[in-house]
Phi, psi and omega in degrees: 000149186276115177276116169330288143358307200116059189282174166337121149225230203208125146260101191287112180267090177298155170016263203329344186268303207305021191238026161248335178280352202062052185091345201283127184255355183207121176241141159292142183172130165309145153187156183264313179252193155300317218262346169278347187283324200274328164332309155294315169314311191281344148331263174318356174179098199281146167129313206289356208237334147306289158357319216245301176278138142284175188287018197232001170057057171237181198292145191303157179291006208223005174243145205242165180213177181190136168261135162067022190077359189255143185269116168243023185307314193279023166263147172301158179285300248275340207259333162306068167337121168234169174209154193310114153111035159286123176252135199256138166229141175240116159227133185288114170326146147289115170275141195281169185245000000 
């Protein structure tokens, strides 16, 4: 069972990204939802959470995010359960030409 509180999870940081991360491709982080994770994330490597939210702080259209392999792009993060030894993956669509 998950502890409510904001247990341990996993955040996976593609490429595109990591060059907000210093390279870091996978962080640890307490959190209860999505939206307190990416809160921490942009803690820790301020910037990335532009990156990720529109200005309504729901996740941007070209970005995808998934727990557990399950697709929640289309929840606001705050509405994203998270529980200990979840793994959150963000990935930014490629746009096509």
């Amino acid at each position: 069972m998950g502890d409510a509180s904001g247990g341990s999870i996993e955040v996976y940081v593609p490429y595109p990204l990591r060059g907000l991360t210093n390279g870091i491709g996978t962080v640890e982080l307490r959190a209860a939802d999505l939206g307190q994770a990416i809160a921490e994330l942009n803690r820790r490597f301020p910037g990335l959470a532009y990156r990720i939210l529109d200005d309504q702080g729901r996740l941007r259209r070209f970005v995808n995010a998934f727990v557990n392999d399950e697709p929640v792009s289309h929840l606001s993060p705050n509405d994203v359960p998270l529980r200990t030894g979840d793994v959150v993956t963000i990935l930014p669509s490629v746009a096509g030409g």
